[in-house]
KOLDREN-216935 format. One record per residue (C-alpha): y, x, z; residue in three letters. Coordinates in pm, whole numbers, plus 50000, padded with zeros to 5 digits. Each point is the difference from the previous one (the first is absolute). Example, Ala and Ser with C-alpha at 12.3 -4.5 7.8 and 13.67 -1.06 7.14 Angstrom:
<atoms>
495505123050780ALA503445013749934SER
</atoms>
This chain:
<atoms>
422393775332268UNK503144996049749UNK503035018050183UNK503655008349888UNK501005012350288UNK500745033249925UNK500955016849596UNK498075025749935UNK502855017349894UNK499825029749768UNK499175033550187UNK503255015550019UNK499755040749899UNK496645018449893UNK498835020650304UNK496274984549997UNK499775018949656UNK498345038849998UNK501565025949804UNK497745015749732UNK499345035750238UNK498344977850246UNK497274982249772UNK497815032450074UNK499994995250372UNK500024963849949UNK496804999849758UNK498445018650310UNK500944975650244UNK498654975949812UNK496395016949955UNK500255006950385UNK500794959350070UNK497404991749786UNK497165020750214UNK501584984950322UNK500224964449888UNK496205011049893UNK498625006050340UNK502964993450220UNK499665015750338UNK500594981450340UNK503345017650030UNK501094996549668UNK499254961749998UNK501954996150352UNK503165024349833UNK500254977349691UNK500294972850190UNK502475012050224UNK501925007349650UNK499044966649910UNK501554979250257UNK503385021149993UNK500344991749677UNK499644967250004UNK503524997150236UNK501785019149711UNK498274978049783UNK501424970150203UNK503575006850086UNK500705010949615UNK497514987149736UNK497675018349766UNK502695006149781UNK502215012250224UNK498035023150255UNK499795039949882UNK497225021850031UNK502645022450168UNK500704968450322UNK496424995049983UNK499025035650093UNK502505003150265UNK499084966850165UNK496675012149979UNK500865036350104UNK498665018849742UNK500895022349688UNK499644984149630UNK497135021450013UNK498254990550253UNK500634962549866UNK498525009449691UNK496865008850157UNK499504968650116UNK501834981049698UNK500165006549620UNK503474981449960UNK502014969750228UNK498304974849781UNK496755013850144UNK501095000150344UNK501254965749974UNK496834989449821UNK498245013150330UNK502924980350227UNK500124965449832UNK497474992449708UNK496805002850135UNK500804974150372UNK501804975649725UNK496675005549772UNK497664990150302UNK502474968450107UNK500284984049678UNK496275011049945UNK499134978450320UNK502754974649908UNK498404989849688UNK496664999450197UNK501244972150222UNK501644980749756UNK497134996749758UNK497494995050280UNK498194973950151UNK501794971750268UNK502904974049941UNK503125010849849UNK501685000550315UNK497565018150215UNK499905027349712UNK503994998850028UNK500115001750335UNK497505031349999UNK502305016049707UNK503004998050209UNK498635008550304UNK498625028749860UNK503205013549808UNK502064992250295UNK497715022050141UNK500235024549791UNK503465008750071UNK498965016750310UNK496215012349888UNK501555016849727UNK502965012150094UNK503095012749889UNK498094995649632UNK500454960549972UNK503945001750134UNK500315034049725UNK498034979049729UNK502624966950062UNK503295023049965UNK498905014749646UNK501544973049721UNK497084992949810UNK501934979549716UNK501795031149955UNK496985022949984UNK498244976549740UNK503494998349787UNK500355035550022UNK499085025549743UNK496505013150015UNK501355037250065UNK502394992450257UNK497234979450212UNK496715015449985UNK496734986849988UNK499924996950393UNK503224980650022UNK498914976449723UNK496604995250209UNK501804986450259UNK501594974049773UNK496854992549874UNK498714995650387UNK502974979350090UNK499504969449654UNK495685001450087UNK501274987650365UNK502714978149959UNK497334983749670UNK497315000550307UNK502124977650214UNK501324975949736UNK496044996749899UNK499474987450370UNK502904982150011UNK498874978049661UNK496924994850056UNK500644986850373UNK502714980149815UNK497434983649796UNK497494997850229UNK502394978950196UNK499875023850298UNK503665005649930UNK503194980549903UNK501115006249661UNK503425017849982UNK499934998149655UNK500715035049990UNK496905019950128UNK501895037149909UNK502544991850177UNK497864991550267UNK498355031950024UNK503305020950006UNK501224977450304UNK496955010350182UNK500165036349899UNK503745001650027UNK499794994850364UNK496965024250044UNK501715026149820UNK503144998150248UNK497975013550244UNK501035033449899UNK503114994750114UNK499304990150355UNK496285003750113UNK499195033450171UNK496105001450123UNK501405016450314UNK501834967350137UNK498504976650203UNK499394975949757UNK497755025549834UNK497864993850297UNK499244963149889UNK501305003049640UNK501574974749803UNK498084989549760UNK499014967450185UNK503644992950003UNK500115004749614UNK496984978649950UNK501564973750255UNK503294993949816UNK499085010849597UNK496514968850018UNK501164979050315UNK504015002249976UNK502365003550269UNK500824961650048UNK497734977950268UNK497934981549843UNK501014967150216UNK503885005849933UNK498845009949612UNK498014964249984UNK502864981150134UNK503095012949781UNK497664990649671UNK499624966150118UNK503735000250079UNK500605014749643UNK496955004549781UNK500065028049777UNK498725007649660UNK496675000750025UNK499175039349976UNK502205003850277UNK498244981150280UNK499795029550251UNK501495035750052UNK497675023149959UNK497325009049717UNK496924975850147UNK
</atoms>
């Protein structure tokens, strides 16, 4: 899911770092997450979450690079402290916001594209799925789309971090997943050749990944979800298929462009 939506723009002033006094209490904290994260207890779990979820609209509106420890804990409604407990650094708490749903849907992305079926019902599962996903998993996949991942990879190991760079990673096994389908379906015949198969594939994410910008899971088309819609128009095209047949015949084109649509 290659995005430049949104720089991740240098974090502007230093108030996520901890003065030296503080690495006492902090070592302690740490010691103190450690047994919690150990053998969490029902109302730990259910607080971290809480933090969890408040974060992620920090995380959303400005950008890993961009959000503060200091926003985070007031959106949240607790003391750096108290955050702490719960997180060793923002990296962490992002980690905990972001990495591990994009993990699990690029995990199950590569599943379906590798698996058994045609190359379209295994597309049309993929999408389906990651359209899906938007909602299942959100705000992560809408957070995960803002971050620039050319910029992360391009970036200076030191001013990314490993987590960053993991999502970079995530984002190039996808998009290769999708080509992968998209080849072998082109030389299976299942679909027309474009000549281009990566370009291909960003089409088809491209207009999954602008989903952030419009699709709330709360709207009504939650309730029946759009990802027949995508499938519709990204295999079948938007033209009818009658009208379609009869401009060709009218003015026959070159001959990988018989049809709009992928199939």
């Amino acid at each position: 899911m290659v995005t430049n939506v949104r720089p991740a723009y240098p974090r502007r002033g230093n108030d996520d770092e901890r003065p030296a006094e503080e690495a006492g209490a902090v070592s302690e904290l740490a010691r103190k997450r450690q047994r919690a994260g150990d053998e969490p207890s029902r109302a730990y779990a259910r607080r971290r979450q809480t933090m969890i979820k408040a974060a992620a609209e920090v995380f959303r509106a400005k950008g890993l690079s961009d959000a503060s420890l200091h926003e985070i804990s007031r959106a949240i409604g607790v003391d750096r402290a108290t955050l702490y407990y719960y997180f060793g650094s923002k990296e962490q708490l992002f980690r905990a916001v972001i990495l591990e749903s994009i993990e699990e849907v690029v995990g199950r992305a590569q599943a379906i594209g590798t698996g058994a079926g045609s190359c379209r019902a295994r597309l049309t599962e993929l999408i389906t799925y990651v359209v899906g996903a938007f909602s299942d998993q959100y705000p992560s996949l809408h957070i995960f789309v803002q971050e620039d991942m050319r910029r992360i990879k391009a970036g200076p190991p030191a001013q990314t971090g490993p987590d960053q760079r993991r999502l970079a990673e995530l984002a190039d096994i996808y998009m290769g997943t999708l080509e992968n389908l998209i080849v072998e379906g082109t030389t299976s015949g299942e679909f027309r050749d474009l000549k281009d198969p990566r370009q291909v594939a960003l089409v088809i994410q491209g207009a999954i990944n602008w989903m952030h910008r419009w699709f709330n899971p709360d709207d009504q088309l939650a309730e029946h979800g759009p990802a027949e819609l995508f499938v519709s128009v990204l295999l079948d095209g938007l033209a009818e298929q009658s009208a379609c047949t009869q401009a060709h015949s009218a003015h026959p084109p070159p001959e990988a462009s018989q049809t709009i649509g992928l199939t």
